[in-house]
N, CA, C and O atoms as a GROMACS GRO file, in nm:
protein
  240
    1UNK      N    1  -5.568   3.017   1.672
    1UNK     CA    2  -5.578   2.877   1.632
    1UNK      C    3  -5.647   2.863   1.496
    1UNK      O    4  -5.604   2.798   1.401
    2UNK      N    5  -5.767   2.939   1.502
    2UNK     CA    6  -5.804   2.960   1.350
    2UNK      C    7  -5.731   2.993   1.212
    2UNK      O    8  -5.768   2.951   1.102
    3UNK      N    9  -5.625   3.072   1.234
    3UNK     CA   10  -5.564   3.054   1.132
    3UNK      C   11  -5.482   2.903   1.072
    3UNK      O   12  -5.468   2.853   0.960
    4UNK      N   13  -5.442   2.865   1.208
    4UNK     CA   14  -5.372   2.763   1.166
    4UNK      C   15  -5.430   2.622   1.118
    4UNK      O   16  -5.354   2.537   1.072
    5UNK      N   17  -5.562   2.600   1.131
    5UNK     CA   18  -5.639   2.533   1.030
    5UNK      C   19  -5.638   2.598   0.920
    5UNK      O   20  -5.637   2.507   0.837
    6UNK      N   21  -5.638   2.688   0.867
    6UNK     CA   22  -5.626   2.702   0.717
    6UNK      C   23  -5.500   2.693   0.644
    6UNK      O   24  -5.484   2.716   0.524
    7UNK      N   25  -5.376   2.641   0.767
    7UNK     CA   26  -5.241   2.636   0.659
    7UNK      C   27  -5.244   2.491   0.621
    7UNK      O   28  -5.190   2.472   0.512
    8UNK      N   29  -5.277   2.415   0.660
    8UNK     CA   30  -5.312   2.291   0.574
    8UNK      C   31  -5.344   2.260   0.449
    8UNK      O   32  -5.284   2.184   0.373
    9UNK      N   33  -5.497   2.358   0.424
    9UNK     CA   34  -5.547   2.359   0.336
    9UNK      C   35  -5.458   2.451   0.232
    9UNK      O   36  -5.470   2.416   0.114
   10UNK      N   37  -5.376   2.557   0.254
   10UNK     CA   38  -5.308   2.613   0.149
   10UNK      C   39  -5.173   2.559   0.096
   10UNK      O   40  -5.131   2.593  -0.015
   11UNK      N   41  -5.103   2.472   0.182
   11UNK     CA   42  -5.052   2.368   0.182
   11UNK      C   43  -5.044   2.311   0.075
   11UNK      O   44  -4.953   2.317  -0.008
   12UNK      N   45  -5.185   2.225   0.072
   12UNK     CA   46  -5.271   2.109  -0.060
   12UNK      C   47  -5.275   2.218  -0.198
   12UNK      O   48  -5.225   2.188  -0.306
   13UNK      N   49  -5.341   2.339  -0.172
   13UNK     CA   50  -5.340   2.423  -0.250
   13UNK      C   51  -5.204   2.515  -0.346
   13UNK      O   52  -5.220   2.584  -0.446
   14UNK      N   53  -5.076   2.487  -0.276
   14UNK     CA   54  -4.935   2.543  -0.307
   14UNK      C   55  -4.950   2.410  -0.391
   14UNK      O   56  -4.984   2.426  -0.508
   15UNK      N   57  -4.927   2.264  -0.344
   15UNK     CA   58  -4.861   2.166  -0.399
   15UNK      C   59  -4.920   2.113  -0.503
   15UNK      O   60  -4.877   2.022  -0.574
   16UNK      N   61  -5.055   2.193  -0.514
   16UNK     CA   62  -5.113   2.144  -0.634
   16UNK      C   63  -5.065   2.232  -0.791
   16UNK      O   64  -5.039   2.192  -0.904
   17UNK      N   65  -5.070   2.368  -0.728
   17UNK     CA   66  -5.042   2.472  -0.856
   17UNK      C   67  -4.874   2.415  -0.875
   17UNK      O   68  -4.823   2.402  -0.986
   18UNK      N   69  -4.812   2.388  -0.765
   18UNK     CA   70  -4.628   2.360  -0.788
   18UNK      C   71  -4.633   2.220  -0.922
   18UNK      O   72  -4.569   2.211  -1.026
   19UNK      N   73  -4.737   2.126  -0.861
   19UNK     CA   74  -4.745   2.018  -0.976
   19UNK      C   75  -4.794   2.058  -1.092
   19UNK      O   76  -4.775   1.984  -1.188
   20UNK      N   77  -4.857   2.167  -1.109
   20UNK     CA   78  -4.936   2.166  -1.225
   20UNK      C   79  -4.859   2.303  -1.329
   20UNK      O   80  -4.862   2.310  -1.452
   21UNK      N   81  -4.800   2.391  -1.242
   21UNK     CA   82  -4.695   2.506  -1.343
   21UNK      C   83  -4.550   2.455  -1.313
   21UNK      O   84  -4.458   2.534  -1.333
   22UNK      N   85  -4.527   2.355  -1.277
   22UNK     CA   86  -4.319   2.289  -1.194
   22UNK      C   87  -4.252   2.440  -1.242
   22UNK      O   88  -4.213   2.532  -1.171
   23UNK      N   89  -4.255   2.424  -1.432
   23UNK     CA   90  -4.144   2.498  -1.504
   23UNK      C   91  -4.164   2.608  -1.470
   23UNK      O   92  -4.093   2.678  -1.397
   24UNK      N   93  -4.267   2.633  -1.523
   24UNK     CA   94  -4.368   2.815  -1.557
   24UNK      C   95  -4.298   2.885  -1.477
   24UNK      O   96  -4.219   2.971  -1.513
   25UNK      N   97  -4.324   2.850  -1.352
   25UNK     CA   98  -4.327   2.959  -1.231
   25UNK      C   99  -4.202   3.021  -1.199
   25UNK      O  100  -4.106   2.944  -1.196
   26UNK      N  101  -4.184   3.118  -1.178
   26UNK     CA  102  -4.082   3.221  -1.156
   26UNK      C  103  -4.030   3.175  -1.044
   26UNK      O  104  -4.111   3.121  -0.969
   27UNK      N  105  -3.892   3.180  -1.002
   27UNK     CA  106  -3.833   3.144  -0.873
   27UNK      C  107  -3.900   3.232  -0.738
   27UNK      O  108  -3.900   3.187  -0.624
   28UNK      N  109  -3.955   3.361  -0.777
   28UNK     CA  110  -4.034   3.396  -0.673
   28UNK      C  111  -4.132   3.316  -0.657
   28UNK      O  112  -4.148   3.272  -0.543
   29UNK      N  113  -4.201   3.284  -0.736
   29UNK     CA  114  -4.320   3.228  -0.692
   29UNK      C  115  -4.312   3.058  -0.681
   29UNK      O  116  -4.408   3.000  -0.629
   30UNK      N  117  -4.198   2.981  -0.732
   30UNK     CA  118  -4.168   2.903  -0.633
   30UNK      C  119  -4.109   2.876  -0.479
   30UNK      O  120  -4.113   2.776  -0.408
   31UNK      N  121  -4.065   2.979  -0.465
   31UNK     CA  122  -4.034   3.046  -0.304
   31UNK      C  123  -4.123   3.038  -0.224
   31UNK      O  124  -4.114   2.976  -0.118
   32UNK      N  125  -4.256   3.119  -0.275
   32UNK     CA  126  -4.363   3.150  -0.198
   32UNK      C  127  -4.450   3.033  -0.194
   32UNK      O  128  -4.549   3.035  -0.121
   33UNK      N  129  -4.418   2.918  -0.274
   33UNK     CA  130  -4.513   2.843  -0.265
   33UNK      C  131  -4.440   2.714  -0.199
   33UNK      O  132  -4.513   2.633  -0.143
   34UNK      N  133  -4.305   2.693  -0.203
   34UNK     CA  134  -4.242   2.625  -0.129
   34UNK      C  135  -4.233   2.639   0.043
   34UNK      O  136  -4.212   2.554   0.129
   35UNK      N  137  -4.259   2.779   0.050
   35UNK     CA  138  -4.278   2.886   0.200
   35UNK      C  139  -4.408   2.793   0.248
   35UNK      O  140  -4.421   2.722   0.347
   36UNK      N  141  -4.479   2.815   0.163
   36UNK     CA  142  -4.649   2.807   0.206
   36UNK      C  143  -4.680   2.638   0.283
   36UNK      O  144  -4.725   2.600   0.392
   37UNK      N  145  -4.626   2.569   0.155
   37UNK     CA  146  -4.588   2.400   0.206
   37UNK      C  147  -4.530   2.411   0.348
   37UNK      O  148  -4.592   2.400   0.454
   38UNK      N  149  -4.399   2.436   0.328
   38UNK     CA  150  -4.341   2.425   0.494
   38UNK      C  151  -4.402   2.481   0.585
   38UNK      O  152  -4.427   2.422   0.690
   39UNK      N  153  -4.437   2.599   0.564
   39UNK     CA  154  -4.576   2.630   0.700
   39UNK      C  155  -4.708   2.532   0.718
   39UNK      O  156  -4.776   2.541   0.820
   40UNK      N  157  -4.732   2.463   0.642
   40UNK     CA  158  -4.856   2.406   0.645
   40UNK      C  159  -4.840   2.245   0.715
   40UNK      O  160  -4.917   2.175   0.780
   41UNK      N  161  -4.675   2.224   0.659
   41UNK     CA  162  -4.634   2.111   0.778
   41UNK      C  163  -4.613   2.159   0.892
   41UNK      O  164  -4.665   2.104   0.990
   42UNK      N  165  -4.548   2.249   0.904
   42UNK     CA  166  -4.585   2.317   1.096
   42UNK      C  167  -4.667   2.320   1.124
   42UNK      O  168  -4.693   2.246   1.219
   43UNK      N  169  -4.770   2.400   1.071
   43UNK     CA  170  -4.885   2.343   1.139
   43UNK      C  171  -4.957   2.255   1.173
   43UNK      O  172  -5.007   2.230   1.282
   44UNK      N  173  -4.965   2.188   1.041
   44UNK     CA  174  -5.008   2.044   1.078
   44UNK      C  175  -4.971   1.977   1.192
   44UNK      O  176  -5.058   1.924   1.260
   45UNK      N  177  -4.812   1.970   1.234
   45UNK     CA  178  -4.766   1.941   1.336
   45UNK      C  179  -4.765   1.974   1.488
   45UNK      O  180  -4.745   1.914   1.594
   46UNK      N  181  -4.796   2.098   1.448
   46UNK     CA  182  -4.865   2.217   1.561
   46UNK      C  183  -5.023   2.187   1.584
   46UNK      O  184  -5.054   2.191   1.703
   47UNK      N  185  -5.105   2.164   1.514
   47UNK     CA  186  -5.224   2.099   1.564
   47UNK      C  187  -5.181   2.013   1.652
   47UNK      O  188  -5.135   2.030   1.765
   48UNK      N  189  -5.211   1.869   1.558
   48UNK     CA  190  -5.150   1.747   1.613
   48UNK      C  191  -5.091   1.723   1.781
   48UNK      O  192  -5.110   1.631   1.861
   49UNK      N  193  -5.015   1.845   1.790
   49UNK     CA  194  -4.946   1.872   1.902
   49UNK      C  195  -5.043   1.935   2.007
   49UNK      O  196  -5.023   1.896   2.122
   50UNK      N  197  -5.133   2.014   1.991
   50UNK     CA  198  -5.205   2.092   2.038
   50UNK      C  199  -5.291   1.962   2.087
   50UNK      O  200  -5.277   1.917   2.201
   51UNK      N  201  -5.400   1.894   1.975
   51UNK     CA  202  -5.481   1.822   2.017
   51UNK      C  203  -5.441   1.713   2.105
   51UNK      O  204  -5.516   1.678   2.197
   52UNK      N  205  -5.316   1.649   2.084
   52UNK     CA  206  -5.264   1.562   2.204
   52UNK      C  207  -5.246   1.594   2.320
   52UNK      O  208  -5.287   1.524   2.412
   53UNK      N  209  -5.166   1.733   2.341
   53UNK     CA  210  -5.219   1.769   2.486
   53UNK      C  211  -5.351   1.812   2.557
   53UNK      O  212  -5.361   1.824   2.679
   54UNK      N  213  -5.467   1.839   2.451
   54UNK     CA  214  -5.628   1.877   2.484
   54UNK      C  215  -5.653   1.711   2.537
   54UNK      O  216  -5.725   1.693   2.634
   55UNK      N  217  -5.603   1.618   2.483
   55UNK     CA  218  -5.634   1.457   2.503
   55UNK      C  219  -5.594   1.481   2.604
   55UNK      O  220  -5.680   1.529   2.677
   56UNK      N  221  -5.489   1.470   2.650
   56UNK     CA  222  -5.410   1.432   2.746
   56UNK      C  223  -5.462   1.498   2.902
   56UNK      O  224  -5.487   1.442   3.008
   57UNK      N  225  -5.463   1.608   2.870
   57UNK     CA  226  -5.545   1.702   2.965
   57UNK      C  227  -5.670   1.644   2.983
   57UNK      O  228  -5.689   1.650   3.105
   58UNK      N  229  -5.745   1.605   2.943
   58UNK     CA  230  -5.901   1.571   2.958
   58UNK      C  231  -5.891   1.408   3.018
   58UNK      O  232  -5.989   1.362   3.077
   59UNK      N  233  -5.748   1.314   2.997
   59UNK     CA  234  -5.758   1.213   3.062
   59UNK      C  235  -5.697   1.238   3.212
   59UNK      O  236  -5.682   1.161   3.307
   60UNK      N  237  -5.674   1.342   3.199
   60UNK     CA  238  -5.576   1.319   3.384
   60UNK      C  239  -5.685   1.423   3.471
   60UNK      O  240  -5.668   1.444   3.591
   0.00000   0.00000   0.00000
């Protein structure tokens, strides 16, 4: 689970360098940083998901 709090944060961290090099960056390394985003919405979503059933569980 620990890891997956930190794909959030690298997430914020891909979409910031993507805004700040767009052109620069080599199609690899827009790959990898486009990669990094979409994992970081899974997770996000994968928390989210997680903590609703910890809710949910603790009300029944």
């Amino acid at each position: 689970m620990w890891l997956l709090r930190g794909a959030p944060k690298n997430k914020e961290v891909a979409e910031r360098i993507l805004k700040q090099r767009g052109d620069k960056l080599t199609p690899e390394e827009r790959a990898y940083l486009l990669e990094t985003i979409r994992m970081g919405l899974e997770a996000e979503r994968y928390i989210k998901e997680i903590e609703k059933q910890k809710k949910a569980s603790k009300e029944a």
